[in-house]
N, C-alpha and C positions, 0 to 999 in steps of 0.2 A: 258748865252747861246749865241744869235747870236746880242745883245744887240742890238734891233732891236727898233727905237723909238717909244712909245707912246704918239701921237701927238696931240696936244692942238689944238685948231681952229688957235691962233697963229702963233706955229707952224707949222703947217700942209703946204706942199706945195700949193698956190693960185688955182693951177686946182679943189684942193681936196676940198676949203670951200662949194661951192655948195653942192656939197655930205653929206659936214660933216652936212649942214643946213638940210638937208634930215631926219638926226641921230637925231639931236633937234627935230625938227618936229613929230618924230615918236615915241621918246622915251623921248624927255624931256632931254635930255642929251647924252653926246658923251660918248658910247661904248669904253671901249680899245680896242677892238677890231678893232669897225673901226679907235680909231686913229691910231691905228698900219697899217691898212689900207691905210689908206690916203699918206704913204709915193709913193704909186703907184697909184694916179689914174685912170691909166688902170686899173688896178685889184680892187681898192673901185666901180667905178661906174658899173662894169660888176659885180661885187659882188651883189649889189645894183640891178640892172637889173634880174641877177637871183634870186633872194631873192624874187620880187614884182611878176615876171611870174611865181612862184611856187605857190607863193598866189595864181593866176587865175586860178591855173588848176581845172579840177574837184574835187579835194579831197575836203571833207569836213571840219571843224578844229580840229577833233579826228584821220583823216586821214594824214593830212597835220603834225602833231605832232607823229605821230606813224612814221612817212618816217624820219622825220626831226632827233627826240630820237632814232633810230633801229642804223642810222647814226652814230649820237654823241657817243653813248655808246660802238658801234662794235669800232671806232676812238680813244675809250677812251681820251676823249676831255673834258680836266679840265674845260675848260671855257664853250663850248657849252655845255655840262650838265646841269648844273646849270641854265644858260640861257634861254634856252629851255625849262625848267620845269616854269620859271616868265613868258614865252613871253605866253606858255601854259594857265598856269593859269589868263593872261591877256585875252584870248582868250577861257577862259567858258570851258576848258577841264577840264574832273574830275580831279584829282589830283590822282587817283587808277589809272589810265591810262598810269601816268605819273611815278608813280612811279613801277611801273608792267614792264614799258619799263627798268628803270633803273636798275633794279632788276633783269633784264632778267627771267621774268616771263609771264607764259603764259597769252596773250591778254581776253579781257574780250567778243569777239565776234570770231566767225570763219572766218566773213568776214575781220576783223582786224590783228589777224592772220596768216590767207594768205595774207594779204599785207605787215606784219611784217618779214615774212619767205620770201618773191619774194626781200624786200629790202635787207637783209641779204646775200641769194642768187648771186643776182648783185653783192652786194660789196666784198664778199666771193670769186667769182666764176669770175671778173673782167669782168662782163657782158654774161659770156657764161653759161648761165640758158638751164638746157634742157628740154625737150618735155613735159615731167611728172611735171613738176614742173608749166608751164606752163598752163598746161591744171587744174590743181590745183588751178591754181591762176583766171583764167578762170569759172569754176566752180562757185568759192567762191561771184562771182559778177563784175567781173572788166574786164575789156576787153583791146585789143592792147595800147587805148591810155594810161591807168593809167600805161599800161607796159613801155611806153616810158617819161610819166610825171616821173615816179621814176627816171629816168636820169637825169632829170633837177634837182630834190632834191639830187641825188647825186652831182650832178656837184658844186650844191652850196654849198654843206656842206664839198665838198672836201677843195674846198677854206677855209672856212672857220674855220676848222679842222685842215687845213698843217699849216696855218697861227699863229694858235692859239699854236702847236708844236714848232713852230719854233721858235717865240717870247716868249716863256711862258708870255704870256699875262696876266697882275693881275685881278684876277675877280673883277667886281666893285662892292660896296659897297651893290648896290640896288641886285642882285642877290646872295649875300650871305645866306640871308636866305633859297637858293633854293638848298644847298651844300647837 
C-alpha cells in the first residue's frame, strides 16, 4: 500500500515517545496503530487528545462503544473492529452489544438505537441530519450536547479509520481473538 511505517518506541520520531509512553501506560503495549501514528506527532497526540475527551463526554461505556463501533463498522476498519470489540470488553460492555453493532443488527435498547441511527446519519449524511431525525434522537433521551459529543467520536474515529486504510495496519496479536 502506502508502506507507511510501523513504529517501534525506537523508531518512532523523539516528539512521539511521550505519546507512545501514553500507549504503554494504557494498553501495556504499543498499538500499530499508534505506531503508524507516531510517524506525525501532530496527529498521534491530537489523536490522543480526541480519544481521552470522548472518554469525558457524557456517554456512558455501552454508549461510548455503540458511537465508537456504528463508526468502525460504517468505515469498515479492519483494524478498528476488532479493537473496539477488546477495548469494549475491557470496559464491561456486553459482548451482544458488540457484536449486534458488528452485525449490523438492531441495538438492544431504543435509547441505543437512536443514538446508533443519529451516528450513522452524521456520518452517512456528512453532518446534515434533518428536523425528523433530530427530534427522534431528542425524543429517545439525548439532547444538543450528545448531538455534538457524536462529532468529537467521529472526528476521532475518522483519524483513526483513514489512518488504519491507509497503512493497512497489522492487527496485533492481542486483538485477534476479537476478528
Amino acid at each position: 500500500m502506502n508502506k507507511l511505517t510501523v513504529h517501534t518506541y525506537e523508531s518512532a520520531p523523539e516528539a512521539s515517545r511521550p505519546l507512545l509512553d501514553n500507549s504503554i501506560k494504557n494498553f501495556g503495549m504499543i498499538p500499530s496503530l499508534h505506531g503508524v501514528m507516531s510517524e506525525s506527532p501532530e496527529l498521534f497526540e491530537t489523536y490522543q487528545m480526541l480519544h481521552q475527551k470522548f472518554q469525558q463526554t457524557s456517554f456512558d461505556e455501552d454508549e461510548l462503544t455503540v458511537v465508537w463501533q456504528t463508526i468502525n463498522v460504517e468505515h469498515e476498519c479492519h483494524y478498528c473492529v476488532p479493537a473496539h470489540a477488546a477495548i469494549s470488553k475491557m470496559m464491561g460492555v456486553d459482548d451482544k452489544l458488540t457484536q449486534a453493532l458488528r452485525n449490523r443488527e438492531p441495538m438492544p435498547t431504543t435509547k441505543l438505537q437512536a443514538l446508533h441511527e443519529m451516528t450513522l446519519s452524521i456520518i452517512r449524511n456528512r453532518g446534515r441530519v434533518n428536523e425528523e431525525e433530530v427530534s427522534q434522537f431528542y425524543a429517545a433521551g439525548y439532547g444538543p450536547k450528545q448531538l455534538l459529543e457524536i462529532v468529537l467520536g467521529v472526528s476521532q474515529k475518522v483519524m483513526s479509520n483513514y489512518v488504519n486504510h491507509l497503512a493497512d495496519t497489522p492487527l496485533d496479536d492481542r486483538f485477534k481473538p476479537f476478528l
